[in-house]
N, C-alpha and C positions, 0 to 999 in steps of 0.2 A: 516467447514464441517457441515450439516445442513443433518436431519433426522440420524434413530436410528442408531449406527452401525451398521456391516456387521452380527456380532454374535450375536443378538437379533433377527435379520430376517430370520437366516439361520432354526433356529426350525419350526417356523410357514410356510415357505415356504414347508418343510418337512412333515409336517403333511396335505397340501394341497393338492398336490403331493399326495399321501398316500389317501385324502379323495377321491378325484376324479377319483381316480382310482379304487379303494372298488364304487363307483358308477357307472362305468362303469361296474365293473365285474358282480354286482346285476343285472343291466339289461341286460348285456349280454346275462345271464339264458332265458329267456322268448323269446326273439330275437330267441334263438338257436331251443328255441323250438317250435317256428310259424315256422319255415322255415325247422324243421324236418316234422310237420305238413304235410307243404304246396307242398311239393317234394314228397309225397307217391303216389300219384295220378298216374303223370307222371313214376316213378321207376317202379311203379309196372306193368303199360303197358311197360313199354322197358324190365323188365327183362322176361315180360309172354312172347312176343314177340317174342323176342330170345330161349327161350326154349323151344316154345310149350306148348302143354300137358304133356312130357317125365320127367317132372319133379312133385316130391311130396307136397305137400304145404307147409312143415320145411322147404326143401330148396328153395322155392322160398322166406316163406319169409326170410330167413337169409340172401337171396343176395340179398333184397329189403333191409333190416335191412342196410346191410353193406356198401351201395351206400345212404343212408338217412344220413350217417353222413358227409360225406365232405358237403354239402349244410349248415348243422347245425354250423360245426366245422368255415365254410367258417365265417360265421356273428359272429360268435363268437369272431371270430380273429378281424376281421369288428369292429365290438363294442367296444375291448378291446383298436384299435388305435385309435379312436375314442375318449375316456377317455386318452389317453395319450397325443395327441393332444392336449384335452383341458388344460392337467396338466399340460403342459410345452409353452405354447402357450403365445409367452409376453405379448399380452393382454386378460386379462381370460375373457372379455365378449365378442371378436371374438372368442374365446377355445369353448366357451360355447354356440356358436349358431354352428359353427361345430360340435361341439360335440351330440345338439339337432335335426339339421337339417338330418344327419347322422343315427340317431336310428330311427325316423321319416322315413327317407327313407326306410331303414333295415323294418322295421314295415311293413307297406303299404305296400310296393311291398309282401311280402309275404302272407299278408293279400288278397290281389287284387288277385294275383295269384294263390296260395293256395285254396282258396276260387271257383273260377272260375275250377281249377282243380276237384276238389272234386266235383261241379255240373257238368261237364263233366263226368268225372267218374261212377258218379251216375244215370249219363240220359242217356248212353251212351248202 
């Protein structure tokens, strides 16, 4: 039998596991919150839209508020399989470009968009 046994390996695989996914969760924060960001723009013309003038500005934004979380919740989710992915992925340096290529994505697109939204919004 050649390399460590099974019960020497099983901790530090554990604690990998565990690392990689506490880094996924950290950046997941930031993620959720470019794409809470980057979705106001867009919500807040569909829900004025829909309602007119007939409505007060609390409740518009409270159903702006409350349509800005699935898009956040969405990458959130996003980034966290993402980190699991990598965690469990039998080679952790494809885990790991999945894993970076992924947030990367998640990033940019909400950046690109986001951003583009907001000078629509504002020129608008």
């Amino acid at each position: 039998m050649t390399g460590p046994p099974l019960a020497a390996t099983t901790p530090r695989r554990g604690s990998t596991l565990a690392l990689r996914i506490a880094v996924a969760h950290g950046l997941a924060y930031p993620i959720a919150a470019a794409w809470a960001f980057a979705s106001v723009p867009a919500l807040v013309v569909s829900v004025t839209s829909q309602a007119g003038t007939t409505l007060d500005n609390q409740t518009v934004a409270h159903r702006v508020l409350c349509r800005v979380a699935w898009p956040a919740l969405g990458s959130f989710v996003l980034a966290h399989a993402a980190g699991v992915a990598w965690a469990v992925h039998a080679d952790p340096a494809r885990g790991r470009r999945i894993f970076v290529a992924t947030l990367v994505a998640l990033a940019s697109v909400a950046t690109v968009l986001g951003g583009g939204s907001w000078i629509w919004l504002m020129t608008r």
